[in-house]
C-alpha positions in Angstrom: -14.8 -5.6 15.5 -12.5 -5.8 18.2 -12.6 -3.6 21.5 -9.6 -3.8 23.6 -9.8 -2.8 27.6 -8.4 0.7 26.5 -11.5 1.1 24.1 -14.3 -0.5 25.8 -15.2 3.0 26.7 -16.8 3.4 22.9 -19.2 1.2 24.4 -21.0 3.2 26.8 -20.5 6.9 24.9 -21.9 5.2 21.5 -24.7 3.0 22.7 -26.1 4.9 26.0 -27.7 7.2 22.7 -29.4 4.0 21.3 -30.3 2.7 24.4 -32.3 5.7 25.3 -33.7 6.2 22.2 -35.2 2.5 22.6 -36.4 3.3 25.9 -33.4 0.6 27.6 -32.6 1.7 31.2 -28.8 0.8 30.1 -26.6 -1.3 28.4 -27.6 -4.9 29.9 -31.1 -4.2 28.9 -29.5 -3.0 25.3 -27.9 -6.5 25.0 -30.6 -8.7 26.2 -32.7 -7.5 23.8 -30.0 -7.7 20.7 -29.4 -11.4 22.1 -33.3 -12.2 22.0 -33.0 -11.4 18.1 -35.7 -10.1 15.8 -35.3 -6.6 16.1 -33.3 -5.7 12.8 -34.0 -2.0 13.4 -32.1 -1.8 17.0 -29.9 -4.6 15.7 -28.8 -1.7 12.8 -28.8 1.4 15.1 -26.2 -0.8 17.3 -24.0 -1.4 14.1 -24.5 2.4 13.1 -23.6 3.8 16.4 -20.3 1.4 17.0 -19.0 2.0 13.0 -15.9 4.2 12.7 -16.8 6.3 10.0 -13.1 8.8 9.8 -12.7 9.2 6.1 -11.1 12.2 3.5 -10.3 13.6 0.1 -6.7 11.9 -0.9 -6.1 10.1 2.6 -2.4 9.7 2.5 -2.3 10.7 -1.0 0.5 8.5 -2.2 -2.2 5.2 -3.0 -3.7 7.9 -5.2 -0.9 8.6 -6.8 0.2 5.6 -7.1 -3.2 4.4 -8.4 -2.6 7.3 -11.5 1.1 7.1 -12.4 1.8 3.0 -11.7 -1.2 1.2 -11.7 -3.8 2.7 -13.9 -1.0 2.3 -17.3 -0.5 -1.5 -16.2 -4.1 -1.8 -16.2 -4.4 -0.1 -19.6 -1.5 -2.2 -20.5 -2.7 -5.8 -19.3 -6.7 -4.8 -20.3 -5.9 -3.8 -24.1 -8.3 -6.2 -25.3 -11.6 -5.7 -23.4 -10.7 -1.9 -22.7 -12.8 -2.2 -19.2 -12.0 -2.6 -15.5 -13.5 -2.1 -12.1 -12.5 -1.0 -9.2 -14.1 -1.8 -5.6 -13.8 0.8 -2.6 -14.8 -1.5 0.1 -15.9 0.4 3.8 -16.2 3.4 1.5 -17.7 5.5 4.9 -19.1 8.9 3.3 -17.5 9.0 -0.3 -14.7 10.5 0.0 -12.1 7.7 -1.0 -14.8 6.5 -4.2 -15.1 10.3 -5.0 -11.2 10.6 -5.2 -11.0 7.8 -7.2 -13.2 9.1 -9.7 -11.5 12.0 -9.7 -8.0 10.8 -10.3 -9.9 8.9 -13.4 -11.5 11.9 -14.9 -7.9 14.0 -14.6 -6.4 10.8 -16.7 -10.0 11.5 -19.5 -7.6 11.4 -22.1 -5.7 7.7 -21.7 -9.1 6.3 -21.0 -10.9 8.3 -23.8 -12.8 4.7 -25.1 -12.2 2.6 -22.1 -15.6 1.5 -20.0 -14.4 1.8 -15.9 -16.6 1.5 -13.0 -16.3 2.2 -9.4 -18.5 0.0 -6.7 -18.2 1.4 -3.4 -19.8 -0.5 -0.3 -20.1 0.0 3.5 -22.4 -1.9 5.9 -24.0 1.9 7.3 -26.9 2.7 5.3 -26.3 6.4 6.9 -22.9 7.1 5.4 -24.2 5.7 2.4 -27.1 8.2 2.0 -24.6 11.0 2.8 -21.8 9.6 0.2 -24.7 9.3 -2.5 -25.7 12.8 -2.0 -22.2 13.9 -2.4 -22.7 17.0 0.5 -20.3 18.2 2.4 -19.2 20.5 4.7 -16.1 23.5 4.6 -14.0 20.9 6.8 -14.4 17.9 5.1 -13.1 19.3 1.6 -10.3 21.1 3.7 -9.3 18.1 4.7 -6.4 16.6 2.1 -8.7 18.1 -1.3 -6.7 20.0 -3.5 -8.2 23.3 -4.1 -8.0 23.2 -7.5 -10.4 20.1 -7.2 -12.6 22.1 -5.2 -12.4 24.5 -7.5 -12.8 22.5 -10.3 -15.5 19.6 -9.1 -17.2 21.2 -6.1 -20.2 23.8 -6.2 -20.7 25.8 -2.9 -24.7 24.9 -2.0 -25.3 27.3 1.3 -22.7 26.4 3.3 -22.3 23.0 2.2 -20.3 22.3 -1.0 -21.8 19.4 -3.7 -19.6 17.5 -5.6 -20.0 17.6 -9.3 -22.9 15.5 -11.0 -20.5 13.8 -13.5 -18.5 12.7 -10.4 -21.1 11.1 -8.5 -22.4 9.8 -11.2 -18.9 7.7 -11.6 -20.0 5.6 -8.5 -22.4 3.2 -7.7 -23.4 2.7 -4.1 -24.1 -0.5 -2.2 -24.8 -1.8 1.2 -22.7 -4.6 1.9 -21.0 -6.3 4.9 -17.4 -7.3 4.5 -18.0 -10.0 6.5 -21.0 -11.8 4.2 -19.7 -13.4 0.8 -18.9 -11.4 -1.6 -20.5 -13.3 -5.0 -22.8 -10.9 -6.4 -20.6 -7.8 -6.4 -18.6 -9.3 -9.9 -15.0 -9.1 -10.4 -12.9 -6.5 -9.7 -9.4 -5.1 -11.1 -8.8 -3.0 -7.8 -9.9 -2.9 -4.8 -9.4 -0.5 -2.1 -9.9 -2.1 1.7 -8.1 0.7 3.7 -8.3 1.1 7.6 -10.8 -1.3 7.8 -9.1 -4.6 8.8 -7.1 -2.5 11.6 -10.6 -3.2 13.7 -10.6 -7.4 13.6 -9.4 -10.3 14.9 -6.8 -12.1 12.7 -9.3 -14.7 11.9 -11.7 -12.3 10.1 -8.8 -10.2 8.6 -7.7 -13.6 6.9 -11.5 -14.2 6.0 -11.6 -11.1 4.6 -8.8 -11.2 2.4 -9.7 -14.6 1.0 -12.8 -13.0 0.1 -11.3 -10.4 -2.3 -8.6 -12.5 -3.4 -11.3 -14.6 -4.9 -12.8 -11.5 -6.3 -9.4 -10.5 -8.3 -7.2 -11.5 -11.2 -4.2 -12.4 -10.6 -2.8 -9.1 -11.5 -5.2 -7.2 -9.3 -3.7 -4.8 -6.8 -5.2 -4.3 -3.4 -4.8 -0.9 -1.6 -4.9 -1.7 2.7 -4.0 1.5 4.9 -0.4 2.2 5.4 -0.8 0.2 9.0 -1.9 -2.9 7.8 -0.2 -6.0 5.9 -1.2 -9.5 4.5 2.0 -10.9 6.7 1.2 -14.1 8.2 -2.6 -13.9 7.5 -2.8 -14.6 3.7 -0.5 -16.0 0.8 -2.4 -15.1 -1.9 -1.2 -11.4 -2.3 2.1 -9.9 -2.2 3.5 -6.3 -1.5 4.3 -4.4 -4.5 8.0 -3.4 -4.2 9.1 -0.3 -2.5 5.0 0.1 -1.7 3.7 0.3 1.7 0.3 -1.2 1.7 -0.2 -2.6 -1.5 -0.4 -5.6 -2.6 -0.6 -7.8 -6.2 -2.4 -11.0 -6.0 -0.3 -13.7 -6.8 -0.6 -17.3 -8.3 -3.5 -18.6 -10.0 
């Protein structure tokens, strides 16, 4: 992650928490101890405290729809004969981009009526994670961009929470995973959804990163990035889909 002057702030109002909680008397003490190593559990309170976990239902909407009315009949198209694909929601924070996913699949239940599909969503905090898996959440969250004829249709009101549908989390499987560690035993995927997430590194790990899931796509696999971000001048192995803002087709071999 990168922290410019302008957002060095995040520093202090994230980890002061952590450092008191471990009994630090500030910061310096906070990294001295992080620099000794051995201490995986303030190692991982540090990475959940500085992880930017902003996430909704349908962010931006148009990948989504893209993803149903362009992408999903290639698929069917190019993946006739095995009648299976994956698709990988990497940085997948609390669920909600793997949950819409899922539900822009079970709206299109009748093209895919035979077809195996399977949705791996990862993110390096084990707390968003727990939450995403549970599939809880609150009157604001499924205000924000959920249709409420989804909520309607794939939410049940639990207290004042609301619990997405059993079906639907059932559609995803969860896994703790660093974007910047290889890759290997996640398997091959069809699609891959990286959105937001490169925005916070250097151009050195952005260009890491997207070496890493060109090697885990065919050459006709589309990757989703957020509507800020591009593949310009940091890797030649994908290239945007026309008239598409951030997406991208891997091309060549």
């Amino acid at each position: 992650m990168v922290l410019s002057p302008d957002r060095l702030y995040l520093l202090e109002s994230r980890l002061m928490a952590v450092a008191r909680k471990k009994g630090k008397k500030g910061l310096e003490d906070l990294i001295a101890a992080l620099r000794t190593g051995g201490d995986e559990a303030l190692a991982r309170d540090v990475t959940e405290a500085m992880t930017t976990n902003e996430s909704s239902f349908f962010r931006d909407i148009e990948p989504f729809e893209l993803l149903r009315a362009k992408v999903l009949p290639q698929l069917l198209k190019n993946r006739a004969a095995t009648k299976s694909f994956r698709i990988w929601c990497a940085a997948a924070s609390s669920g909600q981009e793997p949950y819409t996913v899922a539900m822009v699949l079970k709206e299109e239940a009748a093209r895919l009526a035979g077809w195996r599909h399977e949705i791996v969503a990862t993110d390096i905090s084990t707390e968003m994670l727990s939450k995403a898996k549970a599939g809880l959440y609150s009157q604001f969250e499924v205000q924000r961009g959920l249709p409420v004829q989804y909520l309607i249709k794939y939410f049940k009101k639990q207290d004042d929470l609301w619990r997405i549908d059993a079906a639907l989390r059932g559609m995803v499987r969860y896994e703790e995973f660093n974007l910047l560690d290889t890759p290997q035993g996640l398997g091959q995927f069809d699609v891959v959804f990286c959105r937001n997430v490169l925005i916070y590194f250097d151009q050195e790990t952005q260009a890491a990163v997207l070496g890493r899931i060109a090697d885990l796509i065919p050459s006709d696999g589309v990757l989703f990035l957020g509507g800020a971000e591009t593949v310009s001048g940091l890797s030649e192995r994908f290239e945007p889909m026309a008239g598409q803002g951030g997406v991208f087709r891997r091309c060549g071999a």
